[in-house]
C-alpha positions in Angstrom: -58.9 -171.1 97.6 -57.8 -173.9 99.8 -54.0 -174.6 101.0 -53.1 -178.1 100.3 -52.7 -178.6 103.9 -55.9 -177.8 104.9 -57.4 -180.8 102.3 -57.8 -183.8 103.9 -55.8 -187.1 103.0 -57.7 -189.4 101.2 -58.2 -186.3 99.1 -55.3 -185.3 98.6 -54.6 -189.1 97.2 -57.4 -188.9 94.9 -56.2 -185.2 93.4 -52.5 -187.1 92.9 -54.5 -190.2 91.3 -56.2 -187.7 88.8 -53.2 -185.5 88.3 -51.0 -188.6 87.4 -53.5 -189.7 84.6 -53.1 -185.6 83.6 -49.2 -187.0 83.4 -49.1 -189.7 81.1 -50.4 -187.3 78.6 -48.2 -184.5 78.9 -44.5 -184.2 78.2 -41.8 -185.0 80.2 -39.8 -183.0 82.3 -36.7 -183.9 85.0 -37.3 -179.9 86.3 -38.8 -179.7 90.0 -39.6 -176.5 89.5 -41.5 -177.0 86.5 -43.2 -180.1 88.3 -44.4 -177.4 91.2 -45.3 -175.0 88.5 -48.0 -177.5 86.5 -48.9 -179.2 89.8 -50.0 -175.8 91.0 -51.3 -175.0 88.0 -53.3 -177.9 87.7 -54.2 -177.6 91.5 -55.3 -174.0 91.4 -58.3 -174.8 88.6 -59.4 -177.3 91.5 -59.1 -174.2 94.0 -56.7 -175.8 95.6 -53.5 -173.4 96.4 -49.7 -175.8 96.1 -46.1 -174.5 96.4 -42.8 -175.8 96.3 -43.3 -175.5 100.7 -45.6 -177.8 100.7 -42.9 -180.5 99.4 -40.6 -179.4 101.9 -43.0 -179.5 104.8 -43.5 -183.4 103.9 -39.9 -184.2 104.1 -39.5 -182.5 107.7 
């Protein structure tokens, strides 16, 4: 399994592009940690490993 910061950009971009169409069709939520949670999920199936770290390590 990857770490999301070992995949490259423009990747990166493209998995956020896909996961947002995943989005529109699920239900709502204002949680963060449920965000991290289905983004993970939805990352991990891709082999791609996500936490909530990996938000904070952006915003440094």
């Amino acid at each position: 399994m990857r770490k999301w910061t070992e995949v490259p950009g423009d990747e990166q971009l493209r998995l956020r592009e896909a996961y947002q169409r995943e989005l529109d069709r699920a239900p709502a939520t204002c949680s963060l940690d449920e965000k991290v949670t289905r983004f993970a999920a939805w990352l991990a199936a891709r082999d791609i490993a996500f936490s909530a770290e990996d938000i904070s390590r952006r915003t440094r």
